[in-house]
N, CA, C and O atoms as a printed pandas DataFrame, in Angstrom:
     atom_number atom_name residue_name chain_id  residue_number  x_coord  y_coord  z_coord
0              1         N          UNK        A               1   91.176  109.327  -22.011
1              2        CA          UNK        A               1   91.399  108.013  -22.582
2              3         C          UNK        A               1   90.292  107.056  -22.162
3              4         O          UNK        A               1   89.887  106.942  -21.005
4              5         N          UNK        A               2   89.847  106.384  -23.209
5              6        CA          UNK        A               2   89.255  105.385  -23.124
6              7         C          UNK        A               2   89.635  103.758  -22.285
7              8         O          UNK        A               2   90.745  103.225  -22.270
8              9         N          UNK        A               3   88.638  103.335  -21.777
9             10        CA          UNK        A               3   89.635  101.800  -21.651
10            11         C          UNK        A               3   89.665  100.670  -22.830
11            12         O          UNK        A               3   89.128  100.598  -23.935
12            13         N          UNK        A               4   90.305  100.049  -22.285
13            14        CA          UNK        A               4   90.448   99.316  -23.830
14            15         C          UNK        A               4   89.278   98.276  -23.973
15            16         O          UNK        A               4   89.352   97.537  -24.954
16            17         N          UNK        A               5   88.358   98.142  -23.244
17            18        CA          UNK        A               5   87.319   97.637  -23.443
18            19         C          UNK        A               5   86.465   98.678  -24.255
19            20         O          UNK        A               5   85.379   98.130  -24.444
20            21         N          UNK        A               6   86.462   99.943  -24.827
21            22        CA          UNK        A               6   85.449  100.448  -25.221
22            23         C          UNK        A               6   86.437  101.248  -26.528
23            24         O          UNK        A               6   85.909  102.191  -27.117
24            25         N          UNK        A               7   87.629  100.885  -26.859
25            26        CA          UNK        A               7   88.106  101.257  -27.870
26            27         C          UNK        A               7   87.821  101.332  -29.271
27            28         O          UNK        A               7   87.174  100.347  -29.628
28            29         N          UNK        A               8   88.001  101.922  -29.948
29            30        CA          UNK        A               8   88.036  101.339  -31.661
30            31         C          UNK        A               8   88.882  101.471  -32.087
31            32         O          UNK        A               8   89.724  102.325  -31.811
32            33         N          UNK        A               9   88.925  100.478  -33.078
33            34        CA          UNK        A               9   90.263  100.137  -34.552
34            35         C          UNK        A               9   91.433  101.160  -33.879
35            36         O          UNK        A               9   92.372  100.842  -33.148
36            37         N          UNK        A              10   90.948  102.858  -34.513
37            38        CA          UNK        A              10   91.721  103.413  -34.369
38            39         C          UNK        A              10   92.150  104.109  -33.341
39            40         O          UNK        A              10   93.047  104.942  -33.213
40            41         N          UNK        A              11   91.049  103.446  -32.319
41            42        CA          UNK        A              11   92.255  104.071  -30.601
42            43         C          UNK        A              11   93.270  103.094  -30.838
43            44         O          UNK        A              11   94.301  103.579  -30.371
44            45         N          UNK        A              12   93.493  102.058  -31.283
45            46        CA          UNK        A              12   94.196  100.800  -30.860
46            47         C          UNK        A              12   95.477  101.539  -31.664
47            48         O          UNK        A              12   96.447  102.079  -31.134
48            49         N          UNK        A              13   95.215  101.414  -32.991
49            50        CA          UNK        A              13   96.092  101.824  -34.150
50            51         C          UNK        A              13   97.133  103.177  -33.099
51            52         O          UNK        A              13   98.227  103.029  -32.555
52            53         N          UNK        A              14   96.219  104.424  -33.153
53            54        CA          UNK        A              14   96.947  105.566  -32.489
54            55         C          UNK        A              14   97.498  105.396  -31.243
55            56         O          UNK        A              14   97.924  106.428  -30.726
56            57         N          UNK        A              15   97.636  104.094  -30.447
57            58        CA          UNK        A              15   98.075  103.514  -29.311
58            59         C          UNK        A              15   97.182  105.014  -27.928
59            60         O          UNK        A              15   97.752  105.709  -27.087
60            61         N          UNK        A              16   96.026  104.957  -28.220
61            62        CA          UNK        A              16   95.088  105.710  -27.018
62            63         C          UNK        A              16   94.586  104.875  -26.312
63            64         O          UNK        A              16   93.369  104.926  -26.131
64            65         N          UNK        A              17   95.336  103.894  -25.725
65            66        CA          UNK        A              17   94.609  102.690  -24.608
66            67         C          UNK        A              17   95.520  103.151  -23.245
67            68         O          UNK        A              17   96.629  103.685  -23.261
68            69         N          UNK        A              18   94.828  102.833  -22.245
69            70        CA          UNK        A              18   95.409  102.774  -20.826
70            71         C          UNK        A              18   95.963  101.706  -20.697
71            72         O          UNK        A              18   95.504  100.765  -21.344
72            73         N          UNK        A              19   97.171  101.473  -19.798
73            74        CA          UNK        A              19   97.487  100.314  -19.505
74            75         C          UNK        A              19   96.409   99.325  -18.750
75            76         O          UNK        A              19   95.392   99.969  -18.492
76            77         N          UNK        A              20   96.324   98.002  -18.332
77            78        CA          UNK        A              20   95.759   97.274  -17.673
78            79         C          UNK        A              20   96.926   96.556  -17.059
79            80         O          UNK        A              20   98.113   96.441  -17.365
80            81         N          UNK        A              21   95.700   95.844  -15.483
81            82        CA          UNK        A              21   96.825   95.442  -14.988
82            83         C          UNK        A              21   96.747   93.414  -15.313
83            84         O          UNK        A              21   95.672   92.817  -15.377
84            85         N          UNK        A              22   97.777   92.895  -15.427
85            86        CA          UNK        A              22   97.877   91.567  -15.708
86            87         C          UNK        A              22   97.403   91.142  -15.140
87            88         O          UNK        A              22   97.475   91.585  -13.994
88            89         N          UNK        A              23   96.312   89.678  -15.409
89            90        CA          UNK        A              23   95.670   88.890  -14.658
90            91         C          UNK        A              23   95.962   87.452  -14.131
91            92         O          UNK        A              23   95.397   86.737  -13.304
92            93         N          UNK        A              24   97.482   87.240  -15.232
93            94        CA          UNK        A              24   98.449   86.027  -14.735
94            95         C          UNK        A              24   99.251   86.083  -13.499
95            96         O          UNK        A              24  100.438   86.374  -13.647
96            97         N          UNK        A              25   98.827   85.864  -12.329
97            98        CA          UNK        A              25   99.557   86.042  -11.170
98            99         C          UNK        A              25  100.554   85.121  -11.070
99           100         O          UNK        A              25  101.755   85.328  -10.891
100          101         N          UNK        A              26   99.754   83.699  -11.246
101          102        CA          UNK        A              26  100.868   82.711  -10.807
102          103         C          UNK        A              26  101.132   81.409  -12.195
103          104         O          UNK        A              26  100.392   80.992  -13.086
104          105         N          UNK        A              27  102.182   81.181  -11.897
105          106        CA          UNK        A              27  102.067   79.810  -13.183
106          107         C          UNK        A              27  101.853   79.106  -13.237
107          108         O          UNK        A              27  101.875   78.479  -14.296
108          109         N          UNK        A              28  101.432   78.596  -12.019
109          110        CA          UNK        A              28  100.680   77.186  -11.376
110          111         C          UNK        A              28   99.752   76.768  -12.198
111          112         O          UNK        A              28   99.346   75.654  -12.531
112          113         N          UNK        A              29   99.422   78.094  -12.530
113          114        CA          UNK        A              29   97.622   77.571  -13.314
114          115         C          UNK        A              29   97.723   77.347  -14.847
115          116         O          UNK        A              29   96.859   77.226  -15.715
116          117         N          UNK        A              30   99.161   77.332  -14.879
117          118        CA          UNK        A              30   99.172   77.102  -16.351
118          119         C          UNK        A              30   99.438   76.009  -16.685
119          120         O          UNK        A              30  100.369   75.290  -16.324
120          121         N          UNK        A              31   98.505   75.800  -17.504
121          122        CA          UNK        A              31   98.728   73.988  -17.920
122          123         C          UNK        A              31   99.161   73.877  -19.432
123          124         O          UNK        A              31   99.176   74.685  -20.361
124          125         N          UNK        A              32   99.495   72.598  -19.308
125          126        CA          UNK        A              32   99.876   72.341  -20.812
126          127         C          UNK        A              32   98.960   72.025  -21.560
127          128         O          UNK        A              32   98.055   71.249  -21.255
128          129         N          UNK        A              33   99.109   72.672  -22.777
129          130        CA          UNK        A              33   98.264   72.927  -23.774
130          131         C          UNK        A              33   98.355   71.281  -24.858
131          132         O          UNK        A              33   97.319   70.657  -25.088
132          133         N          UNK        A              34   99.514   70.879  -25.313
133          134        CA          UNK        A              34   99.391   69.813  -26.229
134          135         C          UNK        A              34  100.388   68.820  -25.024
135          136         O          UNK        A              34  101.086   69.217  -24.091
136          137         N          UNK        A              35  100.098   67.395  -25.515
137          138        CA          UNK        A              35  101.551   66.826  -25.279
138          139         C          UNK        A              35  102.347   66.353  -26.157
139          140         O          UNK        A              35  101.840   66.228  -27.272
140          141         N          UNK        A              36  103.558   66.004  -26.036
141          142        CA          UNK        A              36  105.086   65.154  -26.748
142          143         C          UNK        A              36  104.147   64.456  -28.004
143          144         O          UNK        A              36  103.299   63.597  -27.759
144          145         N          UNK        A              37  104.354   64.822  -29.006
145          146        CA          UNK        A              37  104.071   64.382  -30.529
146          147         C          UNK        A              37  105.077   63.992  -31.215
147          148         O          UNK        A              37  105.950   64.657  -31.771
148          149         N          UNK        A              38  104.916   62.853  -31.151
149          150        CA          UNK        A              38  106.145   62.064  -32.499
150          151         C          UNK        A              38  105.936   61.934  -33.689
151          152         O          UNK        A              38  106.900   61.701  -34.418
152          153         N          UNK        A              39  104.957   62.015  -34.100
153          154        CA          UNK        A              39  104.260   61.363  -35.535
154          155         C          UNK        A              39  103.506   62.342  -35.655
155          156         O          UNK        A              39  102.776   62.660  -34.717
156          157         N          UNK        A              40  103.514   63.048  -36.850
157          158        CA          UNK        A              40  102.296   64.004  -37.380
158          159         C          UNK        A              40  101.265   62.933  -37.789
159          160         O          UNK        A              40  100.287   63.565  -38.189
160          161         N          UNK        A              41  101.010   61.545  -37.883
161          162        CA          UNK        A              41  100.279   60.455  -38.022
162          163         C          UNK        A              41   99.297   60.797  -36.267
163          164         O          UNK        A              41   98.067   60.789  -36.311
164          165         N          UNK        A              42   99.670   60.935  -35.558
165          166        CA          UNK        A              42   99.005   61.016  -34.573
166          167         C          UNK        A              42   98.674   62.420  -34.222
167          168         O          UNK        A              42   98.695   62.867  -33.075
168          169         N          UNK        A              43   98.401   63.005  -35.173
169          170        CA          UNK        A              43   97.343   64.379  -35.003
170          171         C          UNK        A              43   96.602   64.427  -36.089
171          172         O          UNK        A              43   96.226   65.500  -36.562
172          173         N          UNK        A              44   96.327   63.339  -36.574
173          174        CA          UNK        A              44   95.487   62.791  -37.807
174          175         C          UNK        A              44   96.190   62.971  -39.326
175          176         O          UNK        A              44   95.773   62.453  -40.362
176          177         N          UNK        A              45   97.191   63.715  -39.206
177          178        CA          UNK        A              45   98.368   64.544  -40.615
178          179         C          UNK        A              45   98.580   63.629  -41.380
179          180         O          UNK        A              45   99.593   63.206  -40.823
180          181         N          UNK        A              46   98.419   62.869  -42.353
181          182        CA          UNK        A              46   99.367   61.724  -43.150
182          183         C          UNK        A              46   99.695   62.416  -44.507
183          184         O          UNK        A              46   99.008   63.259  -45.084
184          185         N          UNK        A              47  100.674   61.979  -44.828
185          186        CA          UNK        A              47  100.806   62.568  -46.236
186          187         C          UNK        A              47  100.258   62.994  -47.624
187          188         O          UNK        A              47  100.707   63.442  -48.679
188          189         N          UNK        A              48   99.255   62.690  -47.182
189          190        CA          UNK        A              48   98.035   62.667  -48.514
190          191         C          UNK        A              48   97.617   64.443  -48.702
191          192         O          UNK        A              48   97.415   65.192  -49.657
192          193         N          UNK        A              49   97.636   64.599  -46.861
193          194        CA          UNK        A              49   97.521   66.124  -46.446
194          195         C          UNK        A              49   98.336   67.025  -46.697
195          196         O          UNK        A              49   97.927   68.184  -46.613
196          197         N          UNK        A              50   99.754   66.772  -47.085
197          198        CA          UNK        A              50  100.684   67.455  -47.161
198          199         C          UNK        A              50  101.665   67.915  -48.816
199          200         O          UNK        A              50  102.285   67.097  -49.496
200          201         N          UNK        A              51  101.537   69.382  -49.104
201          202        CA          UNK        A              51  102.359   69.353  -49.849
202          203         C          UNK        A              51  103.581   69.121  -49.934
203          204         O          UNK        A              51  104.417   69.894  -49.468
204          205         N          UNK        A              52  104.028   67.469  -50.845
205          206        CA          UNK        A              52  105.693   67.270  -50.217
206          207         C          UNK        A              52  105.856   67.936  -51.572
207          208         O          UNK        A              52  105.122   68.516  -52.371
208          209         N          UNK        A              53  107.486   67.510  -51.460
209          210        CA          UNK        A              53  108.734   68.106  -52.612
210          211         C          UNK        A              53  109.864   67.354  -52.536
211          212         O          UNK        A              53  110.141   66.732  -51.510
212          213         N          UNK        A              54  110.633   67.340  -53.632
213          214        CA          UNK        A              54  111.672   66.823  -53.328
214          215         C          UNK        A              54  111.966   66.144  -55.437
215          216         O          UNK        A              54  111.284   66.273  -56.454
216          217         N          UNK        A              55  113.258   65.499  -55.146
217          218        CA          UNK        A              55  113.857   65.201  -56.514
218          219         C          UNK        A              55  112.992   63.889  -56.914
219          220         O          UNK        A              55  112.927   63.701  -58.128
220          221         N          UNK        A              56  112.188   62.772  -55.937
221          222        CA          UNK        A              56  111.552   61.752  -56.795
222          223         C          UNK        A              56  110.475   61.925  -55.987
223          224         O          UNK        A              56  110.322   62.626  -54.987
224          225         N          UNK        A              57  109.484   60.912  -56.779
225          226        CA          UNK        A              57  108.292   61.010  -56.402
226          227         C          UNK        A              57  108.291   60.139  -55.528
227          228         O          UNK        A              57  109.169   59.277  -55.512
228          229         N          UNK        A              58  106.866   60.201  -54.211
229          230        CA          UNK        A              58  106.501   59.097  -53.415
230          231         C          UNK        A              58  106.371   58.036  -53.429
231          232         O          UNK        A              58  105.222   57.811  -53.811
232          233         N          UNK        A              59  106.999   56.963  -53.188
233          234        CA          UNK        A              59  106.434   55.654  -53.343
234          235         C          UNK        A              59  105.181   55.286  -53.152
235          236         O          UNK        A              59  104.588   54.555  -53.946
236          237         N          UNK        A              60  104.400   55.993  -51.546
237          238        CA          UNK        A              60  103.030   55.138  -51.296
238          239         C          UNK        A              60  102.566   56.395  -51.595
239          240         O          UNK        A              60  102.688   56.970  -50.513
240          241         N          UNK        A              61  102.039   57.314  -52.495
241          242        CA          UNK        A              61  101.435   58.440  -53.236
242          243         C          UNK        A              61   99.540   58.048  -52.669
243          244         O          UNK        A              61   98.966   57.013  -53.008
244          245         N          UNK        A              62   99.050   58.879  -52.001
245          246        CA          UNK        A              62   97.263   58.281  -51.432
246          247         C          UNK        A              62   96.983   59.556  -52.969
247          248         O          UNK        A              62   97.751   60.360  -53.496
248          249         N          UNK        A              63   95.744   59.246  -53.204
249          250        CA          UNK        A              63   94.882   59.628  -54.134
250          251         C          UNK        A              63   94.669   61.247  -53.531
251          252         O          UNK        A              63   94.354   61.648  -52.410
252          253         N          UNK        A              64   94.990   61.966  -54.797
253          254        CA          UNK        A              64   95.051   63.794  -54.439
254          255         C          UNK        A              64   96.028   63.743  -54.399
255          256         O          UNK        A              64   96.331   64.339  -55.433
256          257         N          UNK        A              65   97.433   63.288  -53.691
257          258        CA          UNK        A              65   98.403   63.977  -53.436
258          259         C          UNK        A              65   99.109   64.477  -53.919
259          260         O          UNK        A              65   99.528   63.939  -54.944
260          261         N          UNK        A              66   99.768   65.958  -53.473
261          262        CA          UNK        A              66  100.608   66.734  -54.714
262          263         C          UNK        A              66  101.842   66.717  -54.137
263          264         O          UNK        A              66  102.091   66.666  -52.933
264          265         N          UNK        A              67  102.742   66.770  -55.220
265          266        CA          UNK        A              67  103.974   66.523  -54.876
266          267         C          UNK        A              67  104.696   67.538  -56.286
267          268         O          UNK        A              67  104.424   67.657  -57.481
268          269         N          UNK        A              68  106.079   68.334  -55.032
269          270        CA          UNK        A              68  106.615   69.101  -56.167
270          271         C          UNK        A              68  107.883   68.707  -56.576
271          272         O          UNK        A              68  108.640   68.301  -55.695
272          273         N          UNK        A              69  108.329   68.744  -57.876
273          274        CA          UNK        A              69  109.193   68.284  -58.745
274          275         C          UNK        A              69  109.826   69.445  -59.625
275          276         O          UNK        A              69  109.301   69.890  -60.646
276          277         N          UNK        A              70  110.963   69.847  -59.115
277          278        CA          UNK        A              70  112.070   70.865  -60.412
278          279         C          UNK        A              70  110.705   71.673  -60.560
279          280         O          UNK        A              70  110.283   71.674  -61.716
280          281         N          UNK        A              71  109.848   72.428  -59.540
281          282        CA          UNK        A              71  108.810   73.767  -59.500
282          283         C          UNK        A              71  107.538   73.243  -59.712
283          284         O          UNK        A              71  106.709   73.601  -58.875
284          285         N          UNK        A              72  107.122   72.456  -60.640
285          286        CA          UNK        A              72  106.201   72.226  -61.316
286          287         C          UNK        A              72  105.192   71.153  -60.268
287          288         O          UNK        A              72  105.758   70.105  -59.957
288          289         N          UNK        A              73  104.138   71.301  -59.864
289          290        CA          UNK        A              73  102.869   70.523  -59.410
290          291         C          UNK        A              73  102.727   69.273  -60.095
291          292         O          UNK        A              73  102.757   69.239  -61.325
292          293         N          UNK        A              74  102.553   68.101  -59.301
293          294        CA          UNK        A              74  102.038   67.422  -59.499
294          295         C          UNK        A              74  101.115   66.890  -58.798
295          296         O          UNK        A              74  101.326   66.878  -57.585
296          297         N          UNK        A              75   99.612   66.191  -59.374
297          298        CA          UNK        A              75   98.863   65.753  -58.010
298          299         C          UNK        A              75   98.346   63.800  -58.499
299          300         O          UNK        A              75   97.659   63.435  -59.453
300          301         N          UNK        A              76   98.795   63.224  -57.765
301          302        CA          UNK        A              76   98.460   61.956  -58.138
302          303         C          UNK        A              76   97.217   61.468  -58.425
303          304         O          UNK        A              76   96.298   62.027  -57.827
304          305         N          UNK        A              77   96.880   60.428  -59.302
305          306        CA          UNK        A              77   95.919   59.685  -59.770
306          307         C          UNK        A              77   95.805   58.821  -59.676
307          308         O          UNK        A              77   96.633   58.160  -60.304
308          309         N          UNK        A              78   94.786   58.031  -58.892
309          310        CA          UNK        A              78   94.446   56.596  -58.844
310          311         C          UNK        A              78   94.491   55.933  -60.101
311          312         O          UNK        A              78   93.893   56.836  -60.688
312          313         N          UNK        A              79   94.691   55.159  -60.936
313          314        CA          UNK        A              79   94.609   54.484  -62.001
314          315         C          UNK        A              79   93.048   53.914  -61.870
315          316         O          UNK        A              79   92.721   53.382  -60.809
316          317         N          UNK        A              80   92.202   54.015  -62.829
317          318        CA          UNK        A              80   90.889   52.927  -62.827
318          319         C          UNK        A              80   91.130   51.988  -63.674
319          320         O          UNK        A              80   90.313   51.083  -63.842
C-alpha cells in the first residue's frame, strides 16, 4: 500500500490507502470560523442577489431581480 500522499483517483476509489494518524490533538486551537449573523444584509446578500418566490411580487424590486410566481420567472425592469 501506498500512502495517501502518493495515491491516485483510483487507490482512493478502491479504498487502497493506509490509515493516518490525526493531527487535531486538542480543541483549543480551534477557532471560530464566522461570527453571530443576523442580517444576510451584513454579508453583503441583499435581495437583488437572491432568487425570491412567493404569491406577490416585491415591493422594493432592485434592477435584475427575479422573482418566482405560480413557476414562471420573472426578472424586474427599471422603467426609463
Amino acid at each position: 500500500m501506498k500512502s495517501i500522499r502518493f495515491n491516485s483517483v483510483w487507490d482512493l476509489i478502491n479504498k487502497k490507502t493506509t490509515p493516518t494518524v490525526s493531527t487535531d490533538k486538542n480543541v483549543a486551537f480551534v477557532k471560530t470560523i464566522y461570527s453571530t449573523v443576523d442580517e444576510k444584509e451584513d454579508l453583503g446578500i441583499n435581495n437583488q442577489n437572491l432568487i425570491l418566490s412567493g404569491s406577490e411580487f416585491p415591493v422594493e424590486a432592485g434592477a435584475g431581480q427575479i422573482f418566482i410566481k405560480d413557476g414562471k420567472p420573472y426578472i424586474y425592469k427599471e422603467q426609463a
